[in-house]
N, C-alpha and C positions, 0 to 999 in steps of 0.2 A: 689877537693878531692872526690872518689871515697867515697860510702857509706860504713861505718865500716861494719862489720856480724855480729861480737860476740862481744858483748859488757859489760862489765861489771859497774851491776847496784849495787854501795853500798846506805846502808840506805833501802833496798828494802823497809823492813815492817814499813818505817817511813809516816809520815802526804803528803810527795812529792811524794817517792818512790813507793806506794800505785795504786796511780792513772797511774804512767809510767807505771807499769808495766803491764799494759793492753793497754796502748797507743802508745806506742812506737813502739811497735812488727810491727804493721799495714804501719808502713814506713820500715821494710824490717829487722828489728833489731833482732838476736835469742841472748835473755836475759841469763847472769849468775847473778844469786842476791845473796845477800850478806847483811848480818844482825847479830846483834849479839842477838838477839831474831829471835824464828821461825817466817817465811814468811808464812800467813795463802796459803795453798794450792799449796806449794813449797817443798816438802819434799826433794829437791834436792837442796836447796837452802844453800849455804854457810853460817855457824854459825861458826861466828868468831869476836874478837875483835880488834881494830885497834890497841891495844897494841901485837898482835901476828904477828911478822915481817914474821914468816916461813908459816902461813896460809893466808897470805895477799899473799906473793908470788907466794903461788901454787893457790890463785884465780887469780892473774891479767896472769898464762901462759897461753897463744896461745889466749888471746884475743885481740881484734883489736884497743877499746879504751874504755877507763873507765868515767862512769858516777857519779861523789862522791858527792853523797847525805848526808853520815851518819855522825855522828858528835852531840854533843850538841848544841841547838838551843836553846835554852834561858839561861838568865844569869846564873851564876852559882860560885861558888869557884875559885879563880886562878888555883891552883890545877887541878881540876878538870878541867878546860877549857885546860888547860896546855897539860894534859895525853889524852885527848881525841880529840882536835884540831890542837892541836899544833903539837906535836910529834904522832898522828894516821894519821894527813896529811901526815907528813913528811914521814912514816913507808911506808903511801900506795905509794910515790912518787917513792922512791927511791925501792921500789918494781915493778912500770912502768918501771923504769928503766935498773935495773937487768933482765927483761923479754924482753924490745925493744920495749913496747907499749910507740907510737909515739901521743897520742892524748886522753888526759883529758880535759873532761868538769867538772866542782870544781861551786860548789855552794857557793859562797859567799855574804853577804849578804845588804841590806843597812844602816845595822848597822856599817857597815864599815865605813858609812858618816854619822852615826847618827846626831851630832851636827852639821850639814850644816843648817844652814836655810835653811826653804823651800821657793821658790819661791812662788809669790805672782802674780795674777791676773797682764795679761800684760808683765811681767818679764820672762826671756828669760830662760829655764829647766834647771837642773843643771848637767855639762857635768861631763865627765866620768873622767878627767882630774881631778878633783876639790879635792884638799887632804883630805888624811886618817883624817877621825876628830872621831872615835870610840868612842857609846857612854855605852860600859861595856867589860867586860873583853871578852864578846861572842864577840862581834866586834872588840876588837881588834885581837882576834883569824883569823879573815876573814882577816885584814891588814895582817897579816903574811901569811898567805894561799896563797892570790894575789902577796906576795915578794915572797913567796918561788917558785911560777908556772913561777914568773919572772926567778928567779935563776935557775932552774931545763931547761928552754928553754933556756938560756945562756950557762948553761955549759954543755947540757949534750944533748940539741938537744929535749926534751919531750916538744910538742905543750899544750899551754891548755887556751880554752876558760872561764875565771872567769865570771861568772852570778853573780850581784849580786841581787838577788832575794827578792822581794818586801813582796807580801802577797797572797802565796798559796793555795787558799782554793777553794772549789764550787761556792760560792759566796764569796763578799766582806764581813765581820763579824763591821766594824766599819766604821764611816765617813772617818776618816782618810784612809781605805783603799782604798776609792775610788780614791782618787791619787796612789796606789801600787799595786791595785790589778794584779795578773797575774792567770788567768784563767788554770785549768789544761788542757785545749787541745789548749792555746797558750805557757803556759809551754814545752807542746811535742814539735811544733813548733819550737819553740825557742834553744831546745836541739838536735834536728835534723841539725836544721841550723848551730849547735855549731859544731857536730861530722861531718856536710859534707864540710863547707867550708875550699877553700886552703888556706894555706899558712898567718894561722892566729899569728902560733910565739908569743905570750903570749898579747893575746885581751881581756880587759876588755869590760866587757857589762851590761848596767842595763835590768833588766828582769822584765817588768810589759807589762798587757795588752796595746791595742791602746785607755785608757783612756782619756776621753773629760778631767778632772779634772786631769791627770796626772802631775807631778813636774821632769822627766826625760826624759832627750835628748835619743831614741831611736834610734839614727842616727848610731850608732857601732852596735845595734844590726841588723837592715835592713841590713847593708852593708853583713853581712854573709850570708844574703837570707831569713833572719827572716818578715815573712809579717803577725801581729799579726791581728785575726778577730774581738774579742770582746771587749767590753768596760762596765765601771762599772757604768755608767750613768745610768742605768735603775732599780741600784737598790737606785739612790741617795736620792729619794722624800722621801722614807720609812724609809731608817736609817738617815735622816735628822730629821723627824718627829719622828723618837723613841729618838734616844739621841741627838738630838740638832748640834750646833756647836760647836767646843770644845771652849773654854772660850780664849775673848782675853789673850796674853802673859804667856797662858798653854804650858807645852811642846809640847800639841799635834798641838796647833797653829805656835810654832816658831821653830819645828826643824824638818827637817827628818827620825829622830829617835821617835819623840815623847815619848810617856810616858817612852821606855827606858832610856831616858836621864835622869830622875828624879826617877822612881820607875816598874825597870825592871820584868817580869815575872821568878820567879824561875826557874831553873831545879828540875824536881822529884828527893829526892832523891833515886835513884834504878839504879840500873846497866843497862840504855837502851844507847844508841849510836847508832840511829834511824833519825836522824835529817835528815833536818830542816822542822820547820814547823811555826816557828812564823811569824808575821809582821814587 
Protein backbone atom coordinates (compact mmCIF):
# COMPACT_ATOMS: atom_id res chain seq x y z
CA UNK A 1 0.00 0.00 0.00
CA UNK A 2 1.02 3.16 -1.00
CA UNK A 3 1.71 5.86 1.76
CA UNK A 4 -1.53 7.56 3.13
CA UNK A 5 -1.05 11.91 2.80
CA UNK A 6 -3.59 13.11 5.00
CA UNK A 7 -3.98 11.50 7.82
CA UNK A 8 -6.06 12.06 10.65
CA UNK A 9 -4.43 12.04 14.05
CA UNK A 10 -7.18 11.80 17.07
CA UNK A 11 -6.13 12.24 20.73
CA UNK A 12 -3.50 14.85 19.15
CA UNK A 13 -2.95 16.61 22.60
CA UNK A 14 -2.94 13.37 24.59
CA UNK A 15 0.38 11.56 26.55
CA UNK A 16 0.79 9.39 22.56
CA UNK A 17 -0.58 12.03 20.40
CA UNK A 18 1.90 14.46 21.67
CA UNK A 19 5.09 13.01 20.60
CA UNK A 20 3.41 11.81 16.74
CA UNK A 21 2.65 14.71 16.02
CA UNK A 22 6.22 15.89 15.37
CA UNK A 23 7.21 12.39 14.39
CA UNK A 24 5.18 11.19 12.00
CA UNK A 25 5.28 14.17 9.53
CA UNK A 26 9.10 13.22 8.74
CA UNK A 27 7.77 9.92 7.07
CA UNK A 28 5.79 11.96 4.59
CA UNK A 29 2.46 12.37 6.69
CA UNK A 30 0.49 16.09 6.58
CA UNK A 31 -1.28 15.80 9.97
CA UNK A 32 -5.27 16.73 10.66
CA UNK A 33 -5.48 16.55 14.68
CA UNK A 34 -8.04 16.20 16.57
CA UNK A 35 -8.84 16.64 20.39
CA UNK A 36 -11.39 17.61 22.43
CA UNK A 37 -8.91 19.96 24.37
CA UNK A 38 -6.76 22.60 22.47
CA UNK A 39 -3.51 21.03 20.68
CA UNK A 40 -0.82 23.33 22.11
CA UNK A 41 0.36 25.09 18.95
CA UNK A 42 -2.42 23.95 16.59
CA UNK A 43 -4.92 26.40 16.31
CA UNK A 44 -6.26 24.62 13.47
CA UNK A 45 -6.59 21.76 15.07
CA UNK A 46 -10.13 20.03 15.39
CA UNK A 47 -11.99 20.52 19.00
CA UNK A 48 -14.45 18.05 19.02
CA UNK A 49 -15.90 15.13 21.07
CA UNK A 50 -16.27 11.63 20.15
CA UNK A 51 -19.81 12.04 21.13
CA UNK A 52 -20.30 14.58 18.02
CA UNK A 53 -21.14 12.16 15.10
CA UNK A 54 -21.45 15.39 12.52
CA UNK A 55 -17.88 16.94 13.64
CA UNK A 56 -16.27 13.44 13.56
CA UNK A 57 -17.47 13.36 10.08
CA UNK A 58 -16.41 16.47 8.64
CA UNK A 59 -12.94 15.55 10.28
CA UNK A 60 -12.32 12.00 8.86
CA UNK A 61 -13.50 13.90 4.79
CA UNK A 62 -10.95 13.75 2.18
CA UNK A 63 -8.54 12.06 4.52
CA UNK A 64 -6.64 9.02 3.56
CA UNK A 65 -6.52 7.11 7.00
CA UNK A 66 -7.02 7.76 10.55
CA UNK A 67 -4.78 7.41 13.39
CA UNK A 68 -7.23 6.85 16.84
CA UNK A 69 -5.49 7.73 19.65
CA UNK A 70 -8.26 9.53 21.79
CA UNK A 71 -10.28 7.72 24.16
CA UNK A 72 -10.14 7.20 28.08
CA UNK A 73 -6.96 5.49 29.07
CA UNK A 74 -7.43 4.48 32.58
CA UNK A 75 -10.08 2.96 34.42
CA UNK A 76 -12.90 4.65 34.91
CA UNK A 77 -16.95 4.27 35.32
CA UNK A 78 -18.81 1.91 33.09
CA UNK A 79 -20.48 4.83 31.90
CA UNK A 80 -18.06 6.75 31.23
CA UNK A 81 -15.82 4.03 29.47
CA UNK A 82 -19.08 3.26 27.66
CA UNK A 83 -19.70 7.08 26.19
CA UNK A 84 -16.25 7.57 25.46
CA UNK A 85 -14.81 4.00 24.04
CA UNK A 86 -17.34 2.30 23.21
CA UNK A 87 -19.79 4.33 21.27
CA UNK A 88 -16.82 7.39 20.30
CA UNK A 89 -15.10 4.35 18.51
CA UNK A 90 -17.95 3.33 17.06
CA UNK A 91 -19.21 7.15 16.06
CA UNK A 92 -15.59 7.59 14.61
CA UNK A 93 -16.00 4.09 12.62
CA UNK A 94 -18.91 4.46 11.11
CA UNK A 95 -17.93 8.13 10.26
CA UNK A 96 -14.69 6.26 8.14
CA UNK A 97 -17.18 4.81 6.74
CA UNK A 98 -19.74 7.41 5.58
CA UNK A 99 -16.47 9.30 3.98
CA UNK A 100 -14.68 5.97 2.23
CA UNK A 101 -11.62 6.09 4.54
CA UNK A 102 -10.32 2.59 3.79
CA UNK A 103 -7.65 2.40 6.70
CA UNK A 104 -7.55 2.82 10.69
CA UNK A 105 -4.73 2.27 12.83
CA UNK A 106 -7.06 2.10 16.62
CA UNK A 107 -4.93 1.84 19.56
CA UNK A 108 -5.77 -0.79 21.66
CA UNK A 109 -4.33 -1.81 24.57
CA UNK A 110 -2.69 -4.73 26.65
CA UNK A 111 -5.17 -4.28 28.95
CA UNK A 112 -7.09 -6.17 26.56
CA UNK A 113 -5.17 -9.33 27.94
CA UNK A 114 -4.63 -7.91 31.26
CA UNK A 115 -5.22 -11.30 33.11
CA UNK A 116 -2.88 -13.43 30.86
CA UNK A 117 -0.05 -14.56 32.67
CA UNK A 118 2.99 -13.25 31.90
CA UNK A 119 5.48 -15.34 30.64
CA UNK A 120 8.28 -16.36 32.54
CA UNK A 121 12.16 -16.76 31.78
CA UNK A 122 12.41 -19.57 28.85
CA UNK A 123 8.61 -19.64 28.02
CA UNK A 124 7.61 -18.99 24.76
CA UNK A 125 5.78 -14.66 24.30
CA UNK A 126 2.44 -14.44 24.47
CA UNK A 127 0.84 -14.61 20.82
CA UNK A 128 -1.63 -12.34 19.45
CA UNK A 129 -4.13 -15.16 19.27
CA UNK A 130 -4.36 -15.65 23.15
CA UNK A 131 -8.17 -14.40 24.40
CA UNK A 132 -9.68 -11.39 25.45
CA UNK A 133 -9.00 -11.83 29.45
CA UNK A 134 -9.79 -7.64 30.18
CA UNK A 135 -8.58 -6.78 33.30
CA UNK A 136 -11.12 -3.28 33.85
CA UNK A 137 -13.82 -1.88 32.19
CA UNK A 138 -10.84 0.23 30.07
CA UNK A 139 -9.82 -3.08 28.69
CA UNK A 140 -12.62 -4.35 28.04
CA UNK A 141 -13.45 -1.16 25.97
CA UNK A 142 -10.18 -2.16 23.79
CA UNK A 143 -11.94 -6.03 23.43
CA UNK A 144 -14.86 -4.25 21.79
CA UNK A 145 -12.68 -1.80 19.80
CA UNK A 146 -10.71 -4.87 18.20
CA UNK A 147 -14.56 -6.66 17.59
CA UNK A 148 -15.87 -3.86 16.24
CA UNK A 149 -12.38 -3.07 13.58
CA UNK A 150 -13.31 -6.92 13.01
CA UNK A 151 -16.94 -6.13 12.02
CA UNK A 152 -16.51 -2.82 10.31
CA UNK A 153 -13.68 -4.90 7.83
CA UNK A 154 -16.25 -7.66 7.31
CA UNK A 155 -19.10 -5.74 6.48
CA UNK A 156 -18.31 -2.66 5.16
CA UNK A 157 -14.56 -3.20 3.67
CA UNK A 158 -12.68 -0.32 6.46
CA UNK A 159 -8.86 -1.98 7.02
CA UNK A 160 -7.70 -1.43 10.56
CA UNK A 161 -4.48 -2.37 12.05
CA UNK A 162 -5.35 -2.80 16.16
CA UNK A 163 -2.02 -1.85 18.30
CA UNK A 164 -2.28 -3.04 21.35
CA UNK A 165 0.03 -0.64 23.01
CA UNK A 166 2.14 -1.56 26.03
CA UNK A 167 3.88 1.64 27.76
CA UNK A 168 4.35 4.98 25.93
CA UNK A 169 6.46 7.09 27.38
CA UNK A 170 10.26 8.57 26.98
CA UNK A 171 11.53 6.17 29.07
CA UNK A 172 10.19 2.99 30.83
CA UNK A 173 8.58 4.68 34.42
CA UNK A 174 8.49 1.08 36.22
CA UNK A 175 10.17 -2.44 36.30
CA UNK A 176 7.25 -3.88 34.90
CA UNK A 177 7.68 -1.66 31.87
CA UNK A 178 10.66 -2.89 30.83
CA UNK A 179 8.71 -5.93 29.45
CA UNK A 180 6.03 -3.00 27.55
CA UNK A 181 7.88 -0.47 27.04
CA UNK A 182 7.42 1.11 23.50
CA UNK A 183 9.53 3.96 22.64
CA UNK A 184 8.00 6.99 21.07
CA UNK A 185 10.18 6.92 17.73
CA UNK A 186 9.40 3.00 17.53
CA UNK A 187 5.83 3.99 18.30
CA UNK A 188 6.21 6.17 14.97
CA UNK A 189 7.56 3.17 13.30
CA UNK A 190 5.25 0.99 14.23
CA UNK A 191 2.33 3.24 12.98
CA UNK A 192 3.85 4.02 9.77
CA UNK A 193 4.15 0.30 9.18
CA UNK A 194 0.45 0.08 10.38
CA UNK A 195 -0.78 2.91 7.71
CA UNK A 196 1.73 1.45 4.76
CA UNK A 197 1.14 -2.15 4.81
CA UNK A 198 -1.18 -4.06 2.06
CA UNK A 199 -3.77 -5.79 2.50
CA UNK A 200 -3.77 -6.12 6.42
CA UNK A 201 -7.94 -6.66 6.55
CA UNK A 202 -8.31 -6.37 10.40
CA UNK A 203 -4.54 -7.38 11.99
CA UNK A 204 -3.87 -7.41 15.42
CA UNK A 205 -0.46 -6.34 16.76
CA UNK A 206 1.20 -6.07 19.99
CA UNK A 207 3.15 -2.72 20.13
CA UNK A 208 6.35 -2.54 22.42
CA UNK A 209 9.92 -1.83 21.82
CA UNK A 210 12.56 -4.87 20.62
CA UNK A 211 12.86 -5.27 24.59
CA UNK A 212 15.55 -7.94 25.80
CA UNK A 213 12.82 -8.57 29.02
CA UNK A 214 9.84 -8.25 26.51
CA UNK A 215 6.73 -10.99 27.26
CA UNK A 216 5.23 -10.29 23.39
CA UNK A 217 5.40 -12.32 20.13
CA UNK A 218 6.26 -9.34 17.81
CA UNK A 219 6.11 -11.60 14.86
CA UNK A 220 2.49 -9.69 13.33
CA UNK A 221 4.03 -6.66 13.97
CA UNK A 222 7.40 -7.19 11.72
CA UNK A 223 5.30 -8.81 9.24
CA UNK A 224 3.80 -5.20 8.39
CA UNK A 225 7.45 -3.83 7.92
CA UNK A 226 7.63 -2.94 11.56
CA UNK A 227 11.72 -3.09 12.44
CA UNK A 228 11.68 -1.77 16.15
CA UNK A 229 15.40 -0.13 17.18
CA UNK A 230 15.33 0.40 21.02
CA UNK A 231 15.21 -1.62 23.93
CA UNK A 232 14.37 -0.95 27.65
CA UNK A 233 17.39 -2.87 28.93
CA UNK A 234 19.39 0.03 29.69
CA UNK A 235 17.31 1.44 31.89
CA UNK A 236 16.75 -1.98 33.76
CA UNK A 237 19.83 -1.73 36.65
CA UNK A 238 18.31 1.68 37.83
CA UNK A 239 14.61 0.94 38.19
CA UNK A 240 15.60 -2.37 39.51
CA UNK A 241 17.54 -0.63 42.17
CA UNK A 242 14.82 2.12 42.97
CA UNK A 243 11.91 -0.18 43.32
CA UNK A 244 13.09 -3.61 43.48
CA UNK A 245 11.07 -6.57 41.94
CA UNK A 246 7.71 -6.69 42.30
CA UNK A 247 6.87 -9.25 45.06
CA UNK A 248 6.38 -12.85 44.28
CA UNK A 249 2.51 -13.65 43.44
CA UNK A 250 1.71 -9.56 43.16
CA UNK A 251 -0.13 -8.70 40.23
CA UNK A 252 2.61 -7.09 38.91
CA UNK A 253 4.46 -10.58 38.89
CA UNK A 254 1.66 -12.83 37.71
CA UNK A 255 -0.19 -10.96 35.03
CA UNK A 256 0.05 -8.85 32.05
CA UNK A 257 -2.04 -6.43 33.34
CA UNK A 258 -0.40 -6.10 36.50
CA UNK A 259 -1.49 -3.61 39.11
CA UNK A 260 -4.70 -3.09 36.81
CA UNK A 261 -5.83 -6.32 37.58
CA UNK A 262 -6.15 -5.55 41.47
CA UNK A 263 -5.98 -1.60 41.79
CA UNK A 264 -6.41 0.28 38.37
CA UNK A 265 -5.24 3.94 38.08
CA UNK A 266 -8.28 6.30 37.97
CA UNK A 267 -9.54 8.55 35.18
CA UNK A 268 -9.62 12.44 36.13
CA UNK A 269 -12.53 13.30 36.73
CA UNK A 270 -12.81 16.18 33.86
CA UNK A 271 -13.96 16.27 30.57
CA UNK A 272 -10.53 15.14 28.59
CA UNK A 273 -10.79 12.35 25.83
CA UNK A 274 -7.06 12.49 25.09
CA UNK A 275 -5.93 9.08 25.59
CA UNK A 276 -3.93 6.81 25.76
CA UNK A 277 -1.38 6.99 27.90
CA UNK A 278 -1.02 4.35 30.55
CA UNK A 279 0.78 1.09 30.96
Amino acid sequence: MSAPRTVLLTGAAGNIGTPMRELLPPYGYALRLLDVVPVPGAPDAVLADLADRAALREAVRGVDAIVHLAGISLEASFEEVLAANVVGTRNLYEAARAEGVRRVVLASSNHAVGFTRRPRAGEPPVPVGTPHRPDTFYGLSKCFAEDLAQLYWDLHGVETVSVRIGACFPEPTSVRNLALWLSPADCARLLHAALTAGDVGHTVVYGSSANTRGWWDLSGARALGYAPRDDSERYARRLIAEQGLPPEGSADDLYVGGRFCVDPPLWPRRKEVHGPRPD
